[in-house]
Biotite code that builds the C-alpha atoms (Angstrom):
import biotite.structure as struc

atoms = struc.array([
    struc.Atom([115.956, 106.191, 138.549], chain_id="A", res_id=1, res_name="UNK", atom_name="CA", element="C"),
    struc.Atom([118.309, 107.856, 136.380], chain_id="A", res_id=2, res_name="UNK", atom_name="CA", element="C"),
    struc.Atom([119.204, 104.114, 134.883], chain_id="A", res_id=3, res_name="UNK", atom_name="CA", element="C"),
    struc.Atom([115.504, 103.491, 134.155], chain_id="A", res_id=4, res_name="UNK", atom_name="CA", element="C"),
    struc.Atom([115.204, 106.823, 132.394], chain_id="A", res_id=5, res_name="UNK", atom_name="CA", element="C"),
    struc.Atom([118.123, 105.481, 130.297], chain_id="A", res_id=6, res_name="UNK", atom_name="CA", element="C"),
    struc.Atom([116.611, 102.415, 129.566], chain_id="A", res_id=7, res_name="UNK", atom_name="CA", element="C"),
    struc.Atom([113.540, 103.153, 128.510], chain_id="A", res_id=8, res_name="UNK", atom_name="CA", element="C"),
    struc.Atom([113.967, 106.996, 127.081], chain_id="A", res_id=9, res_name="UNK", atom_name="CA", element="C"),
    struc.Atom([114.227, 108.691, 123.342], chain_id="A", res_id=10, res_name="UNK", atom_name="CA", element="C"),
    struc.Atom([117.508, 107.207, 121.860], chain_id="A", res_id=11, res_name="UNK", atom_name="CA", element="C"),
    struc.Atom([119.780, 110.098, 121.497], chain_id="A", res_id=12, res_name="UNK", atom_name="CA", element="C"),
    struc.Atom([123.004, 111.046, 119.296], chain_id="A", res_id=13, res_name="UNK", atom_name="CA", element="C"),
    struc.Atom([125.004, 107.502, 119.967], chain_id="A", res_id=14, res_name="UNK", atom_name="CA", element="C"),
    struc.Atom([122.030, 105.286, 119.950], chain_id="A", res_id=15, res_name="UNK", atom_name="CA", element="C"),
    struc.Atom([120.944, 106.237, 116.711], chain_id="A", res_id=16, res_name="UNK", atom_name="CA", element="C"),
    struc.Atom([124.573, 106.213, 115.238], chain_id="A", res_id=17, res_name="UNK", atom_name="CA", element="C"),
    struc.Atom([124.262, 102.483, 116.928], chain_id="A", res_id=18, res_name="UNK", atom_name="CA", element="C"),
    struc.Atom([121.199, 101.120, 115.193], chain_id="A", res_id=19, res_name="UNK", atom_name="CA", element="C"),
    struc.Atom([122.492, 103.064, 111.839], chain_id="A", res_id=20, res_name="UNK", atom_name="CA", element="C"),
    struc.Atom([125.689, 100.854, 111.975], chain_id="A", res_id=21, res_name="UNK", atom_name="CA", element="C"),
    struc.Atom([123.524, 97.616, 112.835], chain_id="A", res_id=22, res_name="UNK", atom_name="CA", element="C"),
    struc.Atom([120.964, 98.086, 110.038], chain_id="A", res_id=23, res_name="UNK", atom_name="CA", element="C"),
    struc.Atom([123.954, 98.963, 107.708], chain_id="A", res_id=24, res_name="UNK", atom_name="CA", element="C"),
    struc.Atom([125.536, 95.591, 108.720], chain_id="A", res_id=25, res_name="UNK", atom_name="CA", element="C"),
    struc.Atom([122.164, 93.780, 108.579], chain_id="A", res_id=26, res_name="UNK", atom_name="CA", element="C"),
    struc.Atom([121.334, 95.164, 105.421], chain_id="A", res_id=27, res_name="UNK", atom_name="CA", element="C"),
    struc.Atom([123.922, 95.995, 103.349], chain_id="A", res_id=28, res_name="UNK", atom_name="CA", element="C"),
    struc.Atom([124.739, 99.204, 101.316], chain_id="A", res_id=29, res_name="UNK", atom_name="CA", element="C"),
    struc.Atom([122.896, 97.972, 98.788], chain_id="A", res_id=30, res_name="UNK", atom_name="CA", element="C"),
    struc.Atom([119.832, 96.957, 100.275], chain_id="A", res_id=31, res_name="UNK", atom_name="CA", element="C"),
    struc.Atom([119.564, 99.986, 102.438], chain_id="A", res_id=32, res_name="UNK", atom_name="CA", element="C"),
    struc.Atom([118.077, 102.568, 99.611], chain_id="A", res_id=33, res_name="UNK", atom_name="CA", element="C"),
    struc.Atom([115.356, 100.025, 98.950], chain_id="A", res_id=34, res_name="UNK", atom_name="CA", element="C"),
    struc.Atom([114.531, 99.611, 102.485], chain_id="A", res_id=35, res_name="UNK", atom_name="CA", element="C"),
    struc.Atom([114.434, 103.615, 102.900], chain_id="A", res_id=36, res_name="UNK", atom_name="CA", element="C"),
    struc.Atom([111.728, 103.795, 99.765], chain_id="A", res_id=37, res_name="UNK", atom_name="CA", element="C"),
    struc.Atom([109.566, 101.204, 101.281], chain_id="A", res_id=38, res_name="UNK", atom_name="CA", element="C"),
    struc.Atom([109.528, 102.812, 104.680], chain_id="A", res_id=39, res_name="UNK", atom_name="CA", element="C"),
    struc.Atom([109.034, 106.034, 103.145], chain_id="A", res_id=40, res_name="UNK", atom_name="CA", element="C"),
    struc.Atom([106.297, 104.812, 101.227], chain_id="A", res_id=41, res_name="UNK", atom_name="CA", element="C"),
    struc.Atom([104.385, 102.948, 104.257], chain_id="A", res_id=42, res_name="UNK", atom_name="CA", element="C"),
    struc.Atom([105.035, 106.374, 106.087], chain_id="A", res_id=43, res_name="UNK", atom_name="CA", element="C"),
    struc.Atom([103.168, 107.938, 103.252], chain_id="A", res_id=44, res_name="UNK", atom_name="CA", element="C"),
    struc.Atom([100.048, 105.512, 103.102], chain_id="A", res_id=45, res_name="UNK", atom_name="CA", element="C"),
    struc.Atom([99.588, 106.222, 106.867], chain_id="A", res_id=46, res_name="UNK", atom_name="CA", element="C"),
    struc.Atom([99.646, 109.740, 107.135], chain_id="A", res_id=47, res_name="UNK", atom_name="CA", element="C"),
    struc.Atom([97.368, 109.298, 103.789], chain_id="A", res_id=48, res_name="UNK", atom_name="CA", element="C"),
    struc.Atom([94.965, 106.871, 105.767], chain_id="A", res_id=49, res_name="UNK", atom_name="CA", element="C"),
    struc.Atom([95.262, 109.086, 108.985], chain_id="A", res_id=50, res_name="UNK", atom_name="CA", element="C"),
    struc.Atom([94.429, 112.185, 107.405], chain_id="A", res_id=51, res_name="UNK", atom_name="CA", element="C"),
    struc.Atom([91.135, 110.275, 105.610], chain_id="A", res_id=52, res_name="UNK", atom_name="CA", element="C"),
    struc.Atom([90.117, 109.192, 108.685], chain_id="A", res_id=53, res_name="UNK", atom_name="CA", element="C"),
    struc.Atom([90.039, 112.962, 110.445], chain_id="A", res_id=54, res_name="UNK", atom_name="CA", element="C"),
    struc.Atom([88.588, 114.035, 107.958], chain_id="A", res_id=55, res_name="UNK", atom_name="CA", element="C"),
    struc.Atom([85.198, 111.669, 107.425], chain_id="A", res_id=56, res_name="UNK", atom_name="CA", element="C"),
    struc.Atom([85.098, 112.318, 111.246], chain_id="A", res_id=57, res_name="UNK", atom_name="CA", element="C"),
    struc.Atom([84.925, 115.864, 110.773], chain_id="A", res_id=58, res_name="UNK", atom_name="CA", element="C"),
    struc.Atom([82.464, 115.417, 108.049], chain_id="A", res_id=59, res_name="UNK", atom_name="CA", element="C"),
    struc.Atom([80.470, 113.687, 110.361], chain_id="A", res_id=60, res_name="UNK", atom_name="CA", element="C"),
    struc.Atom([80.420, 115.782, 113.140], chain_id="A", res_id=61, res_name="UNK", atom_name="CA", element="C"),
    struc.Atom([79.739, 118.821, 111.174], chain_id="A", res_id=62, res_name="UNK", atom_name="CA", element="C"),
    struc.Atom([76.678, 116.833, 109.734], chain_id="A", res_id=63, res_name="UNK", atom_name="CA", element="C"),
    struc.Atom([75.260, 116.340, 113.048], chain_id="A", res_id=64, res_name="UNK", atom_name="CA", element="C"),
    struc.Atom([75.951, 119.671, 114.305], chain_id="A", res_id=65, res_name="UNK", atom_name="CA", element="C"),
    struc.Atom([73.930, 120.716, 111.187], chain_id="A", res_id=66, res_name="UNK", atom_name="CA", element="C"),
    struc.Atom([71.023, 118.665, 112.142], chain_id="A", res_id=67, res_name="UNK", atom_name="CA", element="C"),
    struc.Atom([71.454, 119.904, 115.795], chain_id="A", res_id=68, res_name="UNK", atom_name="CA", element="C"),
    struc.Atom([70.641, 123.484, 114.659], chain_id="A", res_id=69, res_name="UNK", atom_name="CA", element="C"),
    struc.Atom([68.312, 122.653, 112.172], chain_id="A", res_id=70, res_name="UNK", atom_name="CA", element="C"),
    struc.Atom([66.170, 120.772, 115.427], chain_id="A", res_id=71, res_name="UNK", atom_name="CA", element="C"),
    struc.Atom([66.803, 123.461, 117.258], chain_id="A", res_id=72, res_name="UNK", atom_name="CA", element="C"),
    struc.Atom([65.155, 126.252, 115.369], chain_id="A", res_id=73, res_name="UNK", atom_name="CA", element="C"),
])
């Protein structure tokens, strides 16, 4: 069970150090800042997209709550 956990877990300290050294190799030291921005930056649109989203839902909601009360008087 242990093994399983292992396999299919949260990488920890080593496993990141691991796929840092592979991307480094893959990539290049040159490369690498440009990849960082552009991850960064797709990070960025969803979180911007995300947050959009919530909120028009909570717009909505609070819109039909409104007309909810408004009925209900």
């Amino acid at each position: 069970m242990i093994y399983v956990n292992m396999l299919f877990g949260f990488p920890g300290g080593p496993e990141m150090l691991l796929i840092a050294f592979v991307v480094l190799l893959l990539f290049g030291g040159k490369k690498l800042p440009e990849l960082m921005k552009g991850l960064g930056k797709g990070i960025r649109e969803f979180n911007n997209a995300k947050a959009n989203i919530e909120s028009e839902v909570k717009e909505s909601m609070k819109e039909i709550d409104d007309k909810e009360y408004k009925s209900n008087r």
